[in-house]
C-alpha positions in Angstrom: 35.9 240.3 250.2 37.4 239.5 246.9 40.9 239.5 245.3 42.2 242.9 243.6 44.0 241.2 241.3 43.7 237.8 239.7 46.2 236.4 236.6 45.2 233.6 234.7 48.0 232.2 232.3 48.7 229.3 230.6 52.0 228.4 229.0 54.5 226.4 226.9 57.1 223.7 228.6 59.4 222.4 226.7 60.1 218.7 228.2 63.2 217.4 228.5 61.9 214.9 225.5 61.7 217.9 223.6 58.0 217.4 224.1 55.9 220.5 224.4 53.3 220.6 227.2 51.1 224.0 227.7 50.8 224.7 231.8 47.8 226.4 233.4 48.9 228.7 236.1 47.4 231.0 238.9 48.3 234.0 240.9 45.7 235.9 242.7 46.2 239.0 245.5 43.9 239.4 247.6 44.7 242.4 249.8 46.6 245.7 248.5 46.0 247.3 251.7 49.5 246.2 252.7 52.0 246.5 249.9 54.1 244.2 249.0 52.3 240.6 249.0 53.0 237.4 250.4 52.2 234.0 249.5 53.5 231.0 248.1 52.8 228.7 245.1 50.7 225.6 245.7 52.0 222.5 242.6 49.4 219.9 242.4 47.1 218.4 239.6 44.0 219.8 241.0 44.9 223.4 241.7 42.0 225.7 240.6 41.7 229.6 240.6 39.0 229.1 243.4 41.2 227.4 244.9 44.0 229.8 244.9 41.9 232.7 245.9 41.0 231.1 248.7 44.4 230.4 249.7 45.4 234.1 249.1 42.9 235.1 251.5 44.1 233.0 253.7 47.5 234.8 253.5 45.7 238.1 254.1 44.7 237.3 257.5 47.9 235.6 258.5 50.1 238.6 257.7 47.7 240.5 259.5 47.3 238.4 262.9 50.9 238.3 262.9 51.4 242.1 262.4 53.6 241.3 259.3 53.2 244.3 257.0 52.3 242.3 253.6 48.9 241.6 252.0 47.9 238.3 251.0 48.8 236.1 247.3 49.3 232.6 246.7 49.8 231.4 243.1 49.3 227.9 241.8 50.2 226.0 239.3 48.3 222.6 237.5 51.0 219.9 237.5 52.3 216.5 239.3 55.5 217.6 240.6 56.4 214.0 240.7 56.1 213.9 236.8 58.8 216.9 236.1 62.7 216.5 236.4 64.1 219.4 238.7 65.5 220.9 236.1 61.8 221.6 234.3 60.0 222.8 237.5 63.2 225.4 237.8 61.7 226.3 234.0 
């Protein structure tokens, strides 16, 4: 089964070198049978809206195996972590 809902964004940072990076970001929901979703977001250079469908699916069953009444999301985001100061990941 697919997601309901899949968002697909990209946006400015403003570095702390005043630099401006644009950011590719996912959030996908795969199940609204169970309102409100669940799920995390995954930070890594290689994060892909496959990718985070997947891992919302994922989330669908777990909530539900567990008899925890949320549907499934996950949302990612296209960065090294390990590049960003904390306070531009906060951003």
């Amino acid at each position: 089964k697919g997601c309901n809902s899949v968002l697909r964004v990209q946006f400015p940072l403003r570095r702390d070198d005043d630099s401006i990076e644009i950011i590719n970001a996912y959030r996908a929901q795969h199940s609204h049978h169970r309102l409100p979703t669940k799920g995390g977001i995954r930070f890594a250079p290689v994060v892909d809206l496959q990718e985070v469908e997947a891992l919302a699916s994922l989330m669908t069953y777990k909530c539900s195996m567990v008899d925890v009444p949320f549907g499934g999301a996950k949302g990612g985001i296209r960065i090294t972590p390990q590049n960003y100061s904390d306070r531009e990941l906060e951003k």
